[in-house]
C-alpha positions in Angstrom: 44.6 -60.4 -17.1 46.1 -57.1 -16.0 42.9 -55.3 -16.7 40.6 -57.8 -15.1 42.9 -56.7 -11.9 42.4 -53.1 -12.8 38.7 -53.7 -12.5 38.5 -55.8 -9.8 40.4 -53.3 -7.6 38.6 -50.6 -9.1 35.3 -52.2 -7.6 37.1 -52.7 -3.9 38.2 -49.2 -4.0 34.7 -47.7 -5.3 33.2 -50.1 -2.4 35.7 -49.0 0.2 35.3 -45.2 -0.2 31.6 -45.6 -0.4 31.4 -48.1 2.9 33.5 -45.0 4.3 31.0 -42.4 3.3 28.1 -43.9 5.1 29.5 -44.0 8.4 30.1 -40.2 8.3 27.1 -38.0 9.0 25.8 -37.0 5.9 23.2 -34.4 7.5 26.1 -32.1 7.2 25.1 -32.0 3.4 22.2 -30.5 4.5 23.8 -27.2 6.1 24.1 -24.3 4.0 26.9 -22.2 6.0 25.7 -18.7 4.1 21.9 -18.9 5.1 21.4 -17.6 8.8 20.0 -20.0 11.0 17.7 -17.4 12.6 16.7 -13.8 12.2 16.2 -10.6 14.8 12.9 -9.0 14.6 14.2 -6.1 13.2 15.2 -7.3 10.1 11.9 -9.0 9.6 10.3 -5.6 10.1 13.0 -4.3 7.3 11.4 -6.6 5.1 8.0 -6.0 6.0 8.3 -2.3 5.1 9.7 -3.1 1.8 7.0 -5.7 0.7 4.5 -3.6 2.2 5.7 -0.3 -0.8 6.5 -2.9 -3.6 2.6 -4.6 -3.4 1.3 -1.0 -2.9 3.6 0.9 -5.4 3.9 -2.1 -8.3 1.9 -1.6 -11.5 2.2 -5.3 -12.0 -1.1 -6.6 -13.4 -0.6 -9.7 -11.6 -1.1 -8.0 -8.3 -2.4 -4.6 -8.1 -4.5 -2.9 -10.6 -5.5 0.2 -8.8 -4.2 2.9 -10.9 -5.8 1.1 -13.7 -9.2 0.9 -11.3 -8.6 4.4 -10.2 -8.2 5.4 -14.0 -4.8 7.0 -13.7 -3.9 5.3 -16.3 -5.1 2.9 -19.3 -3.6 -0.1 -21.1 -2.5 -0.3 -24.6 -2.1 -4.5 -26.2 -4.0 -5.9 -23.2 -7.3 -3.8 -21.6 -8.5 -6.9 -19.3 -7.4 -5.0 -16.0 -8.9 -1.8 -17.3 -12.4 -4.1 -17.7 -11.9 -5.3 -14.4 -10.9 -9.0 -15.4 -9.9 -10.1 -11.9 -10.1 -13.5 -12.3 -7.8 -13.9 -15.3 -4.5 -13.4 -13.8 -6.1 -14.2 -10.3 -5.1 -10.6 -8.6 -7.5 -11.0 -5.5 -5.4 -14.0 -4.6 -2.2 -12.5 -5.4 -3.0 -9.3 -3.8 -4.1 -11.6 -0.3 -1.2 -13.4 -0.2 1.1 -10.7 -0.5 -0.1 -8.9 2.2 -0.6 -11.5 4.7 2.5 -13.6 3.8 5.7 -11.2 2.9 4.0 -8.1 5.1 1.6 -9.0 8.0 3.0 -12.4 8.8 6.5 -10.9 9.0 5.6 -7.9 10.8 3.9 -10.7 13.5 7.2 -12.6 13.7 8.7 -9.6 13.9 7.1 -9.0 17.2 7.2 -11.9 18.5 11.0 -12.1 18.3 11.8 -8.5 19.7 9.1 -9.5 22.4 11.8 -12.8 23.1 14.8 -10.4 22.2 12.9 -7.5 25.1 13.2 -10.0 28.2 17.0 -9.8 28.0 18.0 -9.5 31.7 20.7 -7.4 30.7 19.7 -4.9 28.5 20.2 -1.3 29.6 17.3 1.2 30.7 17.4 2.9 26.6 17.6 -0.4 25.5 14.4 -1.3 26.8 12.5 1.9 25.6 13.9 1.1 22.5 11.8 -2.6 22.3 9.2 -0.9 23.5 9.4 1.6 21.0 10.1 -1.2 18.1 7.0 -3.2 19.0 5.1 0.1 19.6 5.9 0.5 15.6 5.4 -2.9 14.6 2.0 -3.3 15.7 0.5 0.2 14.1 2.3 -0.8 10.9 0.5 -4.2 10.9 -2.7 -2.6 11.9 -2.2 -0.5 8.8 -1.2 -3.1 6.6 -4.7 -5.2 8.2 -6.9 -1.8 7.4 -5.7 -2.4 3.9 -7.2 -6.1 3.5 -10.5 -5.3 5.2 -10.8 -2.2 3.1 -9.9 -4.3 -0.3 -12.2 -7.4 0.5 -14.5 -6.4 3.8 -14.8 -9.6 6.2 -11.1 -11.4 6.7 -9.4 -13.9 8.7 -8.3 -11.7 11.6 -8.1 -13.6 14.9 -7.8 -16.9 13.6 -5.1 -15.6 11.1 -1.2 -16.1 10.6 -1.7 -19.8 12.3 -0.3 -21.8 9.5 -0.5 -25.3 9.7 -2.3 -25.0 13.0 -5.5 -23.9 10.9 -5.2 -23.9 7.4 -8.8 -22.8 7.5 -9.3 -20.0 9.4 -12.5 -18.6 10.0 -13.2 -14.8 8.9 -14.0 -11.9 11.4 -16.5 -9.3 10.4 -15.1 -6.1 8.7 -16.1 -3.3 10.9 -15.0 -5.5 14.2 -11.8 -5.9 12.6 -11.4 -2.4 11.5 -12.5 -1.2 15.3 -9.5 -3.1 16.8 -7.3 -1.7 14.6 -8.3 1.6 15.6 -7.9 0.4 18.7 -4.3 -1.2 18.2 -3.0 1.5 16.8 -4.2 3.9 19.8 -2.3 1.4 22.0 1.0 2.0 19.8 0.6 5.6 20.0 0.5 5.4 23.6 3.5 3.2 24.1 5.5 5.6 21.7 8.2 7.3 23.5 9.7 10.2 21.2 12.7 11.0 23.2 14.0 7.4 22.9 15.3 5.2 19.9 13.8 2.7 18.0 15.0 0.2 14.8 17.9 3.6 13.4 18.3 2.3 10.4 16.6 -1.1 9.9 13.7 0.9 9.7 13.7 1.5 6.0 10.9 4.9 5.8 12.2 6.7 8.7 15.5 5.8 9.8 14.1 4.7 13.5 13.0 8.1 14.3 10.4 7.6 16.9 8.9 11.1 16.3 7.8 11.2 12.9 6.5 7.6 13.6 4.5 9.5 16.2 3.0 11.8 13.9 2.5 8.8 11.1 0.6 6.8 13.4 -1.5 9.4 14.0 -2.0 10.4 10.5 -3.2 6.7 10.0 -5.6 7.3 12.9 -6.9 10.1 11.3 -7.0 8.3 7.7 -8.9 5.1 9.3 -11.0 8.2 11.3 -12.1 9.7 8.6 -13.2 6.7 6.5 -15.9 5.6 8.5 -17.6 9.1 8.9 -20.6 8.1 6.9 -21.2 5.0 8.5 -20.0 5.9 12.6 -20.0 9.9 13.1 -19.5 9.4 16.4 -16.6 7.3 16.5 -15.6 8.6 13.1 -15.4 12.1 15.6 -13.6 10.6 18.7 -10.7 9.0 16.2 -10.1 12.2 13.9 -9.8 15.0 17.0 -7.5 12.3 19.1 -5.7 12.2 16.2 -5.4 16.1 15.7 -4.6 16.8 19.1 -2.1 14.3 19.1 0.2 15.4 16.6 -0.7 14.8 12.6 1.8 15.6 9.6 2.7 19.1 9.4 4.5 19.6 6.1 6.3 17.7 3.6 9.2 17.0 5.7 7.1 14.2 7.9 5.9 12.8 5.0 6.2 8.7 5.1 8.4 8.1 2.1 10.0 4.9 1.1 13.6 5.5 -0.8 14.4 3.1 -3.6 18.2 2.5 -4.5 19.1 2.6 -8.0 20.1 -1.1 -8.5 17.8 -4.3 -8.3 16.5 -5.6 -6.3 15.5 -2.5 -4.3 14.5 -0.8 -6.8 11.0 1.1 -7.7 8.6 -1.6 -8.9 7.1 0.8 -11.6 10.6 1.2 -13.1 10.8 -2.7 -12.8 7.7 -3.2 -14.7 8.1 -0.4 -16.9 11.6 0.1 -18.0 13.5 -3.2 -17.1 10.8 -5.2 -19.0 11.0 -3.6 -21.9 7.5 -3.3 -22.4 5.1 -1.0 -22.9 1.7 -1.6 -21.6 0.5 1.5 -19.9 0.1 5.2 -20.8 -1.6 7.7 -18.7 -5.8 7.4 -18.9 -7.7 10.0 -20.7 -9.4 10.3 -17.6 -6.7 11.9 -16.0 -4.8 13.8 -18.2 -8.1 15.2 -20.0 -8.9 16.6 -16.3 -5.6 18.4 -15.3 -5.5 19.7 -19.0 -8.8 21.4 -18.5 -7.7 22.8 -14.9 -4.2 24.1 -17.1 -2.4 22.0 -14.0 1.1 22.7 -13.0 1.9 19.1 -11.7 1.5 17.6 -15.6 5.2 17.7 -16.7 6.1 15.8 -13.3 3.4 13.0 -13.8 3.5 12.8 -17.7 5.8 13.0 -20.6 5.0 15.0 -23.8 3.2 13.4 -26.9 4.2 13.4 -30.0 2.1 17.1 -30.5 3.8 18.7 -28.0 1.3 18.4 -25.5 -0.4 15.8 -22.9 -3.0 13.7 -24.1 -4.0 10.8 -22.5 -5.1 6.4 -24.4 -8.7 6.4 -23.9 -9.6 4.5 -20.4 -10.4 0.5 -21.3 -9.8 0.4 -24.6 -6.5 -0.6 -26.3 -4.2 1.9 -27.0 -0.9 2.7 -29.3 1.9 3.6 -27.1 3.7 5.8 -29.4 0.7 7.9 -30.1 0.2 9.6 -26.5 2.0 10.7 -23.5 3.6 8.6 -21.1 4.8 8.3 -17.3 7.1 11.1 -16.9 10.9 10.3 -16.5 11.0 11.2 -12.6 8.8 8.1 -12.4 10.9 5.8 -14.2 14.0 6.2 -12.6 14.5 3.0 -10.3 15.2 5.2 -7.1 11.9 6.7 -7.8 10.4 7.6 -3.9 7.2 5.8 -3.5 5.0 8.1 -0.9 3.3 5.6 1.6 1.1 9.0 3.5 2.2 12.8 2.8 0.8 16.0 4.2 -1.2 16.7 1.6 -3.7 13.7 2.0 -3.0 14.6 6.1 -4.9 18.0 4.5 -7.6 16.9 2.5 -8.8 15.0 5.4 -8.7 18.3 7.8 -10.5 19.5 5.2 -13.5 16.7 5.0 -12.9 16.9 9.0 -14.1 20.8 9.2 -17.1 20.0 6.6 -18.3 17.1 8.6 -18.2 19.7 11.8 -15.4 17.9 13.9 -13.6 20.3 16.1 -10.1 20.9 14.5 -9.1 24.0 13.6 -8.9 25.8 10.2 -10.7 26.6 7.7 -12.1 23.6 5.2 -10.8 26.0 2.9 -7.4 26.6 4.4 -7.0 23.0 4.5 -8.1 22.2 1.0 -5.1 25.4 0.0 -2.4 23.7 2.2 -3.2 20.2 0.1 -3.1 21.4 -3.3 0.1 23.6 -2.6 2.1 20.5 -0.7 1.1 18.3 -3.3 2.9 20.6 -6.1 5.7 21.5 -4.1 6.7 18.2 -3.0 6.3 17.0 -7.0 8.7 20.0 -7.9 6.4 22.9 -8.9 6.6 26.0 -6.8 4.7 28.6 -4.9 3.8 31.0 -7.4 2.1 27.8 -9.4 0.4 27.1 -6.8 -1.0 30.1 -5.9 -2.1 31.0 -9.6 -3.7 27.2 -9.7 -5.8 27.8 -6.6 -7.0 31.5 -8.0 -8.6 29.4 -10.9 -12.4 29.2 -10.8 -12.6 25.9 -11.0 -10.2 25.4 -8.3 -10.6 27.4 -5.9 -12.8 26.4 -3.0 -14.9 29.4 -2.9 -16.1 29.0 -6.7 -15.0 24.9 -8.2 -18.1 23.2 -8.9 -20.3 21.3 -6.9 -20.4 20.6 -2.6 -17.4 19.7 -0.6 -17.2 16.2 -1.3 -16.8 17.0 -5.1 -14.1 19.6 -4.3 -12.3 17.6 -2.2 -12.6 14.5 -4.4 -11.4 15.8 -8.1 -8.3 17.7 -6.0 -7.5 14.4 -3.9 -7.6 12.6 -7.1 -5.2 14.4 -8.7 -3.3 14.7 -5.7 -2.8 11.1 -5.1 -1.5 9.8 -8.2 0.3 7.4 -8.9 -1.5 5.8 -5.2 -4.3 4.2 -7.4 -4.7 2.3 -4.0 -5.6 5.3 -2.1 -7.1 6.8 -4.7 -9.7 4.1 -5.0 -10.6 4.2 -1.0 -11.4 7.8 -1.8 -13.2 7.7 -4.5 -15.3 4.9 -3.0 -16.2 7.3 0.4 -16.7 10.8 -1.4 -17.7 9.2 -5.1 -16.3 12.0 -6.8 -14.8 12.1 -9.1 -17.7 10.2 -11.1 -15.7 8.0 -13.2 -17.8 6.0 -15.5 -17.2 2.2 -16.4 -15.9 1.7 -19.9 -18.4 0.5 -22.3 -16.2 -3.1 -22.8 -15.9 -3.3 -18.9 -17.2 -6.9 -17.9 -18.9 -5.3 -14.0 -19.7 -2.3 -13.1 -16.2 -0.4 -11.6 -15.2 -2.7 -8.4 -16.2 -1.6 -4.8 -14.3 -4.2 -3.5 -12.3 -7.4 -4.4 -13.8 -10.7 -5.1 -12.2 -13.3 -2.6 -9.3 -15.2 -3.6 -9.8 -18.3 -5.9 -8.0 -20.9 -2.9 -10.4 -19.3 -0.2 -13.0 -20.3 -2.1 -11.2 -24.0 -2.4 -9.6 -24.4 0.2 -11.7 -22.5 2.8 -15.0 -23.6 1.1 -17.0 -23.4 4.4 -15.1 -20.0 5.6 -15.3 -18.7 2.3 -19.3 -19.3 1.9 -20.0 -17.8 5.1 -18.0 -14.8 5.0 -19.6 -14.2 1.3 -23.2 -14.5 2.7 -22.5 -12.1 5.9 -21.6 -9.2 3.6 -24.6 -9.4 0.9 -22.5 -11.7 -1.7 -19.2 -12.1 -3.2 -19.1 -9.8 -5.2 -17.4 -6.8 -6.7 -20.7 -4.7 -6.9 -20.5 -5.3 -2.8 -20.0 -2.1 -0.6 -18.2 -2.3 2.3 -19.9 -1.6 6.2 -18.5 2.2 5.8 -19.5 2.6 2.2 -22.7 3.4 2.6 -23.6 6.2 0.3 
């Protein structure tokens, strides 16, 4: 009897405290109190820099592949990437999203905030340049981070972009109408750039809010995007590079656009991520490469690669699969997780003064004074020094007076060497100047890419978009050349 009271009270208790819990507002469970309920611009712009470095710096095969494309280096159990399997690990699509959700989306929210966060009544007079400032940087990084898209997959959602749910299926702009607003965008930012006021100090994550190297970076970019459409626009290709100049470019190493990893996870280098965390060891430096700066006896080798097991540097032959232990590797400067990752330096500022002069644009110098500066910044800023310079540009078939072949081949095997790890940026110059002529592996499934194949979910989910934006530039494929590759 006593325990058939202990349940039955047991029941009205249970039902009491649970009649009690419904009449309080259980939304309340809801609410996390350590997630922030909204976000400043700023720190939506912090993020966009550091997602911006990670897709462009990662050696992750699931998302960029361009220092295998660019033949910097080769793979060892797994050669897919190095065949240019796209579509295995679906890289176009990773490679999209990544850009246009964790970089160009935020860097648009971003804007949109400090634009909200700019009509403040009460800021003071250097507040307000520094908005202005803030959104002046905002928009020419985003334009850069665009510039990247349409030079990876030629037309893309543009002005119908970054709607969300209000068009899931956005329609895609023509590539060399995108590219032209950029251009113009970032002139706009340049303009609006006050150098004697403040901007984002030290939410800005590559240079600590200092609104006069972002001055000189946005008009290195000008220059870059410039430069890149010479073949296929002189004219405006002309206009773009000597505003540029006049404006103010880099100057030396010290305005270089650097991003500076920590040493503990999560902001740490991707390649050391990939690399060392993982435990595994997938990549050694292409034949390509190493058999190149071997040849030209160059100084920069013991900062890119590690010795082999000989003594020397050698290089896993380019597509095939390699043993790890039997050649050299990345160097140890590049596996240390605060490794710098170099977004723009001096020395590609250079190489393009160079192609500038050649291509008979007024900017002063020498094509072969430029070509000198590049080479030297490049080995300083790795570690070598002046004297190794020097004795590297007296060689024959370095020197400008006496390498082999025109202009285009000089200043392509130097910004090639030059560039690395940027397999990225090595790949938009190799594409323009086709030198140096890398040749396809024999196991390679296409001929090397020109440009990405769209991503699998356009092609699903954007069917219509994705047909018409395939037909406009001669196909889907990677054999396409984009509007300024036209040689």
């Amino acid at each position: 009897m006593k325990k058939q009271s202990y349940i039955i009270f047991s029941a009205i208790t249970f039902i009491s405290l649970f009649v009690a819990s419904c009449k309080r507002d259980l939304t309340d469970l809801n609410h996390n109190p350590k997630v922030a309920t909204s976000v400043q611009g700023q720190t939506l712009f912090s993020n966009a820099e550091k997602a911006f470095t990670d897709i462009m710096t990662t050696p992750n095969v699931n998302n960029n592949i361009f220092e295998l494309i660019s033949q910097y280096w080769a793979e060892t159990t797994y050669p897919q990437e190095s065949r240019y399997d796209l579509g295995n690990r679906n890289i176009p699509q990773n490679w999209w999203t990544i850009l246009y959700r964790d970089v160009i989306e935020d860097l648009q929210r971003s804007i949109d905030l400090m634009s909200q966060e700019a009509t403040d009544p009460t800021l003071l007079p250097e507040e307000q340049v520094a908005y202005k400032n803030r959104l002046a940087i905002a928009k020419i990084f985003k334009s850069y981070a665009y510039s990247v898209l349409v030079n990876t997959f030629g037309n893309i959602p543009y002005s119908e972009a970054l709607q969300g749910s209000g068009n899931p299926t956005p329609a895609y702009d023509d590539a060399k109408t995108v590219y032209y607003s950029l251009l113009d965008s970032i002139a706009s930012g340049i303009n609006d750039l006050d150098v004697n006021g403040s901007s984002f100090d030290e939410a800005d994550l590559i240079y600590n809010g200092d609104v006069s190297l972002w001055y000189k970076f946005a008009n290195s970019i000008r220059l870059k995007l410039g430069i890149i459409i010479a073949d296929s626009d002189p004219s405006r290709s002309k206009t773009e590079v000597e505003a540029a100049v006049n404006a103010g470019v880099f100057e030396s190493n010290n305005d270089n656009a650097v991003f500076y990893y920590l040493t503990t996870p999560p902001n740490v280098n991707p390649i050391w991520t990939n690399l060392v965390q993982s435990g595994r060891n997938d990549f050694v430096p292409a034949n390509t490469l190493v058999n190149k700066m071997n040849d030209l006896d160059d100084p920069r080798r013991p900062f890119y690669f590690s010795l082999d097991p000989n003594g020397g540097y050698s290089g896993g032959i380019y597509g095939s699969g390699n043993t790890f232990a039997n050649f050299s590797h990345a160097s140890d400067m590049t596996l240390e997780p605060d490794f710098p990752s170099v977004i723009m330096d001096y020395e590609e500022v250079e190489f393009y003064l160079a192609e500038a002069v050649e291509r008979g644009m007024s900017v002063s110098g020498t094509a072969e004074e430029h070509y000198n500066n590049a080479v030297t910044a490049s080995i300083l800023y790795w570690g070598g020094t002046q004297q190794q310079a020097n004795t590297y540009l007296a060689q024959p078939d370095v020197n400008y007076a006496t390498a082999a072949g025109d202009w285009k081949q000089k200043i392509g095997t130097q910004s090639w060497i030059g560039f690395y790890p940027r397999g990225f940026d090595a790949w938009v110059q190799w594409r323009r100047l086709d030198y140096p002529q890398l040749q396809k592996p024999a196991s390679a499934i296409t001929d090397i890419p020109l440009r990405y194949t769209y991503p699998s979910n356009e092609q699903n989910l954007n069917s219509a978009n994705y047909q018409e934006a395939s037909s406009a530039i001669g196909g889907d494929a990677v054999t396409t050349k984009l509007f300024w590759d036209i040689n």
